[in-house]
C-alpha positions as CSV (number, residue, x, y, z in Angstrom):
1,X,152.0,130.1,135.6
2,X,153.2,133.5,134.6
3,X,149.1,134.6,135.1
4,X,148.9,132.5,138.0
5,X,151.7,134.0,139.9
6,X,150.2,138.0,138.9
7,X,146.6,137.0,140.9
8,X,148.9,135.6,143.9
9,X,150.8,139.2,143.5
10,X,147.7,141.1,143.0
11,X,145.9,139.5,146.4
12,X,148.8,140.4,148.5
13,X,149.2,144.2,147.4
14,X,145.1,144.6,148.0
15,X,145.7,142.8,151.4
16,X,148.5,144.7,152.2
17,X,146.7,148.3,151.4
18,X,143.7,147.7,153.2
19,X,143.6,149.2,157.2
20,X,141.8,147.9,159.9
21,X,140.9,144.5,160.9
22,X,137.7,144.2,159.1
23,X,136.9,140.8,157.1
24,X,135.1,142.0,153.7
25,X,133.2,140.0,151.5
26,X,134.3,139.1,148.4
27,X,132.9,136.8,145.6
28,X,135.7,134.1,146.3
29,X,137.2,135.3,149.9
30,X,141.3,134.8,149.2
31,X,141.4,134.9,153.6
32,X,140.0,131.3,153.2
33,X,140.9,131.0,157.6
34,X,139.5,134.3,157.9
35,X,142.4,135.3,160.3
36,X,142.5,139.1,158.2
37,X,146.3,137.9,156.7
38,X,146.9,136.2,153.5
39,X,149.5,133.7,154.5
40,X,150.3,130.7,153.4
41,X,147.4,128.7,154.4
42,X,145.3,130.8,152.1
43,X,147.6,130.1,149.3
44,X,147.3,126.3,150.1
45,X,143.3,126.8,150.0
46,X,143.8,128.5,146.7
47,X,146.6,126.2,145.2
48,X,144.5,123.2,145.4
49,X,141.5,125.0,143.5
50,X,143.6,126.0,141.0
51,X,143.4,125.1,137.5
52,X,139.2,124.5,138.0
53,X,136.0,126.5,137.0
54,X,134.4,129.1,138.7
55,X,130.9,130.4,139.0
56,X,129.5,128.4,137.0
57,X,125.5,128.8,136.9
58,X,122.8,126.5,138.1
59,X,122.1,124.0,135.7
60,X,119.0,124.4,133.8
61,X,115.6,123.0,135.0
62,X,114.4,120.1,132.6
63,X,111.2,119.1,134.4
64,X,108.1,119.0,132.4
65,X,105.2,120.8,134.1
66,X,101.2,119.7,133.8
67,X,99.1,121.6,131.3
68,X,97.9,124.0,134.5
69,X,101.7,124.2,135.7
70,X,102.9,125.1,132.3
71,X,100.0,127.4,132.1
72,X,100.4,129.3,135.7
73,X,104.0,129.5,135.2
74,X,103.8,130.7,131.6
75,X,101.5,133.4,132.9
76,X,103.9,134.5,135.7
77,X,107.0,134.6,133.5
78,X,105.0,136.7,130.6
79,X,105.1,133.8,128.2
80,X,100.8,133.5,128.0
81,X,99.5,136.5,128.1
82,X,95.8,136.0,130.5
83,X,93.2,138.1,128.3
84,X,89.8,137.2,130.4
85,X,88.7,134.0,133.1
86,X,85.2,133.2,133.4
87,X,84.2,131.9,136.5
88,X,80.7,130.3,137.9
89,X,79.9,128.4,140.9
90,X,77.1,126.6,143.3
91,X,77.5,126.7,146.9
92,X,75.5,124.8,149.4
93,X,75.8,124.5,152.9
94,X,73.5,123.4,156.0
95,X,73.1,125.9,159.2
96,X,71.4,125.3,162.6
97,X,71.0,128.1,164.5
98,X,68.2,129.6,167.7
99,X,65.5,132.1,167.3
100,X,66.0,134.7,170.2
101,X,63.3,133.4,172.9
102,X,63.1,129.9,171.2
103,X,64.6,126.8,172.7
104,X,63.7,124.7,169.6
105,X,66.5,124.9,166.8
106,X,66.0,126.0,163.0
107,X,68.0,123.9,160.7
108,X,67.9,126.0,157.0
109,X,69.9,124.5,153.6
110,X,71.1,127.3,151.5
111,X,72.0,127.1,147.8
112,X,73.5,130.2,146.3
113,X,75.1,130.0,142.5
114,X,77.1,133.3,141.0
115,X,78.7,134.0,138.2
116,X,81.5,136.7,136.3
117,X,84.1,137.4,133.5
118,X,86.9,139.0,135.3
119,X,89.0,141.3,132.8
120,X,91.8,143.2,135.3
121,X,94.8,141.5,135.7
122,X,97.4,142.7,137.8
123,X,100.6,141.5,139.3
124,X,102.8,141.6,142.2
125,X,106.2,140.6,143.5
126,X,105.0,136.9,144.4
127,X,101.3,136.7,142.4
128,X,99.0,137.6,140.1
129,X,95.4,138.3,140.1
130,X,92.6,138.9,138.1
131,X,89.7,140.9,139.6
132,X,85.9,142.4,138.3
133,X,82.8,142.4,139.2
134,X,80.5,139.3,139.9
135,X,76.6,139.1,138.6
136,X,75.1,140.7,141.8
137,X,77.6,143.1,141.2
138,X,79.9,142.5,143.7
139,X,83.9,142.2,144.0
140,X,85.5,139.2,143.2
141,X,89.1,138.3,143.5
142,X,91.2,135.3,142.0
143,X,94.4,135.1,142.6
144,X,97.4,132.2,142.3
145,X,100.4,133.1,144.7
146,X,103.6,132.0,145.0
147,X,107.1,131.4,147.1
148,X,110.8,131.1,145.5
149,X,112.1,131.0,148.8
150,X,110.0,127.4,149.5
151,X,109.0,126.6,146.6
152,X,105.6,126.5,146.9
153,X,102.4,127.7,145.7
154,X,98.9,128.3,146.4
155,X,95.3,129.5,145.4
156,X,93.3,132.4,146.9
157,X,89.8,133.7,146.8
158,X,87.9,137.1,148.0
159,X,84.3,136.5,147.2
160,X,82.5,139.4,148.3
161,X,79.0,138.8,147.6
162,X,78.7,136.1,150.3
163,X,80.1,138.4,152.3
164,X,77.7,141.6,151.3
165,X,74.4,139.8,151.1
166,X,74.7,138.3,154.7
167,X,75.4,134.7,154.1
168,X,78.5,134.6,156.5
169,X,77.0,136.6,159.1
170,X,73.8,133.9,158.7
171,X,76.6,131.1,159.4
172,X,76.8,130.2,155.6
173,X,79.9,129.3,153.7
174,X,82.4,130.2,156.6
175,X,84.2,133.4,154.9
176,X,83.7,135.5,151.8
177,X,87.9,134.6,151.5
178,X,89.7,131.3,151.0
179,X,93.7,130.5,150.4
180,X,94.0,126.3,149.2
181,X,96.7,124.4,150.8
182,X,100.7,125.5,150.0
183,X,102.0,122.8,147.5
184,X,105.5,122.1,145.3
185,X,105.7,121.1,142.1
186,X,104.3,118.9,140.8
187,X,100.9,119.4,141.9
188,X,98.4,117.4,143.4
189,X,96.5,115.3,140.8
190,X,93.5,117.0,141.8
191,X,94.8,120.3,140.8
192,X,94.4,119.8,136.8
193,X,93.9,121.7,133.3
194,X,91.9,120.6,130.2
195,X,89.3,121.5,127.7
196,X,87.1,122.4,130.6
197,X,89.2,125.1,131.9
198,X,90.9,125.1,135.5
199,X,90.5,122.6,138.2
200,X,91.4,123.1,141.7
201,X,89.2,120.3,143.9
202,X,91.6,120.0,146.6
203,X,93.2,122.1,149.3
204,X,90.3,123.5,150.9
205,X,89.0,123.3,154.6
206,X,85.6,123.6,156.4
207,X,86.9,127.6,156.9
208,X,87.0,128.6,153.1
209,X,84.1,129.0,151.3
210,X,85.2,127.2,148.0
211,X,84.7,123.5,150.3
212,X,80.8,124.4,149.9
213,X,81.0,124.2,146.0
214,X,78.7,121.5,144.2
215,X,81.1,122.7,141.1
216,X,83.6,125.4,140.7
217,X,84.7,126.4,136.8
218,X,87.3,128.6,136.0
219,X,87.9,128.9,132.3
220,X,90.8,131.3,131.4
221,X,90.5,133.1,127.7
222,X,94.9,133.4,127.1
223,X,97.4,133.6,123.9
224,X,101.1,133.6,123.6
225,X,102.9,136.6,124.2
226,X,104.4,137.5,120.6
């Protein structure tokens, strides 16, 4: 009581030292009516807290990830240390389109396939990426994002080659970029990590070129950070 009855003393002698009729913040406001007087309703407010804990931190998380959430997350929080990802692919797609002066239209199938070993990894506030150069030596950008304000995370793609050797501008593969669908934890079944290396087969739209892929492998070369 003797410690309690100091703190009560201690509020009113800031309170009664401060000028002007601003409210401040504190970490536990003693004005609990916010009327700029400690009075005896504040005390009330205070007396029936008293005796409990305070600021106590968030309990810890005890979920168990997937393989490729353990892995992304252990990459963002330094844990896995991402040395190298190989990355290969087939695209095909179908495009109609009018030869100036011709009524009749031309219906072509393309089938493009590409390959790299991306070595640069970098990363920001809210992602990582790795970048390098593909084998028509173009730039190529992988990159896994994510929010702490929703909770939510997502894949993203800058494929330059597609966009370089005229296949967009030919009406082939939409875009030389692509961003997947924003999901939570746990991800989507379809979103998966094994001896294969990473999986991502859903998320995607007619407007990113990764929904023209017959396959799509992304192996990642990683160790634990010591």
């Amino acid at each position: 009581m003797k410690h309690f009855m100091s703190l009560i003393a201690l509020v009113v002698a800031v309170t009664a030292g401060a000028q002007g009729t601003s409210i401040y913040e504190y970490p536990w406001n003693p004005d609990s009516n916010n009327d700029t007087y400690i009075g005896s309703e504040d005390l009330m407010g205070l007396l029936s807290t008293y005796g409990t804990q305070f600021g106590l931190p968030p309990e810890p998380c005890d979920y168990d990830g997937t393989p490729l959430e353990e892995l992304v997350i252990g990459i963002t929080d330094g844990s896995i240390v991402l040395d190298s990802m190989f990355i290969e692919y087939e695209l095909e797609d179908v495009s109609t389109y009018y030869i100036l002066g011709c009524p009749d239209p031309v219906t072509d199938t393309l089938i493009f396939s590409n390959s790299m070993m991306l070595d640069n990894f970098s990363e920001q506030s809210s992602s990582w990426d790795f970048t390098g150069s593909d084998s028509y030596g173009e730039f190529f950008r992988f990159r896994f994002n994510y929010n702490t304000s929703s909770g939510t995370y997502y894949w993203s793609w800058e494929n330059y080659a597609l966009l370089h050797l005229g296949f967009n501008n030919d009406g082939f593969f939409a875009t030389h970029v692509a961003s997947s669908s924003a999901v939570s934890i746990p991800f989507p079944d379809e979103w998966y990590f094994d001896d294969d290396g990473i999986h991502i087969e859903s998320g995607w739209d007619g407007g990113d070129w990764v929904f023209y892929a017959n396959y799509l492998h992304i192996l990642p070369y990683w160790h634990y950070a010591e």
